[in-house]
C-alpha positions as CSV (number, residue, x, y, z in Angstrom):
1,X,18.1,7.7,-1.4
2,X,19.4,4.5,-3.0
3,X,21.7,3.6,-5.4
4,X,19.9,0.5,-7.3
5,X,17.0,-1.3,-7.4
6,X,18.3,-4.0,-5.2
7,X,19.0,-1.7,-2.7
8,X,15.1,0.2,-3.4
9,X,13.7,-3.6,-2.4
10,X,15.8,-4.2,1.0
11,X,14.9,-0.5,1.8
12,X,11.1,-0.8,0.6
13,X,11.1,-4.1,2.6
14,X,12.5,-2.4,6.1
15,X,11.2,1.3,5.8
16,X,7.5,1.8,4.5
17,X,8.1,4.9,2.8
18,X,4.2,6.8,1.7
19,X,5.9,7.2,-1.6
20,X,8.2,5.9,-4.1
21,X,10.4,8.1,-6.3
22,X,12.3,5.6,-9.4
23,X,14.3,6.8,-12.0
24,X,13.4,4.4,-14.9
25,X,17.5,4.3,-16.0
26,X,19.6,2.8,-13.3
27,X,22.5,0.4,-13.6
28,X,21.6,-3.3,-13.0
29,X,17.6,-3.8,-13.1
30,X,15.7,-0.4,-14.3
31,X,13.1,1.1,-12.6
32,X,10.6,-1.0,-14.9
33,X,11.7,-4.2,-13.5
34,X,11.6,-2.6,-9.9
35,X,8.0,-1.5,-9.4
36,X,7.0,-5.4,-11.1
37,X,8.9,-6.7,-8.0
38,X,7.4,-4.4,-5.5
39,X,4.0,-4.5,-7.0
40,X,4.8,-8.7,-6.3
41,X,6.0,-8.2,-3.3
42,X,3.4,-9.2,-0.3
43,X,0.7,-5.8,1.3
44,X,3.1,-6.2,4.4
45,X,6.6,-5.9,2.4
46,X,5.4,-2.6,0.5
47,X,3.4,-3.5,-2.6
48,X,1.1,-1.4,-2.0
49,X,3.6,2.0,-1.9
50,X,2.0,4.5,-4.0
51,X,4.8,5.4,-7.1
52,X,6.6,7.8,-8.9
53,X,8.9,7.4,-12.1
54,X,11.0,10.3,-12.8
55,X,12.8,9.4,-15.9
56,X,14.5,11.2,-19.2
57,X,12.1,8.7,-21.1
58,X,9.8,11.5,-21.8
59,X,7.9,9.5,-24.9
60,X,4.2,9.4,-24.6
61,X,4.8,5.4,-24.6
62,X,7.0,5.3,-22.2
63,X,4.4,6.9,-19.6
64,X,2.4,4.0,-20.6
65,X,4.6,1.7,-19.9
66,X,5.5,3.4,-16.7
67,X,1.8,3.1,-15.8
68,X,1.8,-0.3,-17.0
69,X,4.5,-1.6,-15.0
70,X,3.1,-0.7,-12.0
71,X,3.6,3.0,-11.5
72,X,0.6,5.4,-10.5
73,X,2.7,8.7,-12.8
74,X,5.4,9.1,-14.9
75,X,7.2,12.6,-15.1
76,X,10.0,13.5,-17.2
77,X,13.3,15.5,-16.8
78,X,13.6,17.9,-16.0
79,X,10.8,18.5,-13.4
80,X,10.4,21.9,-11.5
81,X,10.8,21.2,-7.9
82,X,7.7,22.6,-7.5
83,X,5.9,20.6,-9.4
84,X,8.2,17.2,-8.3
85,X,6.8,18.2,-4.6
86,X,3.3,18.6,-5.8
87,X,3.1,15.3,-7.1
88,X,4.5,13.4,-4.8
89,X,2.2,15.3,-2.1
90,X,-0.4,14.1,-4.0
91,X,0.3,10.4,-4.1
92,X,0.8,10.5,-0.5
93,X,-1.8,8.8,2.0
94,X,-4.6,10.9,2.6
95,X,-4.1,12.8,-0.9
96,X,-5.6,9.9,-3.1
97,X,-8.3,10.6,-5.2
């Protein structure tokens, strides 16, 4: 776990996680601006991570811009754990549709 999205891209960058998890509301850069910089980031420094926002933003046009920014699914708060795990299970490698 990280504490900002500066910290998200050094940790994206060293550790290829299967899945990213972003709040959209985080202090400095939100988790909009983010996923644009991972999505321009290079196939070998992550860009490619498959993404989760997990936001309070539960509007239906804030999903879309979720999506638009570069996330694959936007789920709002609160989530059952259940159904948290679910999706990120299904975002991981392997699980893709």
């Amino acid at each position: 776990m990280v504490a900002s999205a500066d910290e998200a891209l050094e940790t994206l960058r060293r550790w290829r996680p299967d899945v990213l998890v972003s709040d959209i509301g985080m202090p400095g850069d939100d988790g909009y601006a983010l996923i644009r910089k991972v999505r321009a980031l290079g196939p070998e420094e992550g860009s490619q991570v498959r993404a989760l926002a997990l936001t309070a933003y539960a509007p239906s046009e804030d999903r879309a811009l979720a999506l638009e920014a570069g996330f694959h699914t936007h789920v709002a708060k609160p989530v059952d754990p259940l159904e948290l795990t679910a999706l990120i299970a299904g975002l991981a490698p392997g699980r893709r549709d």
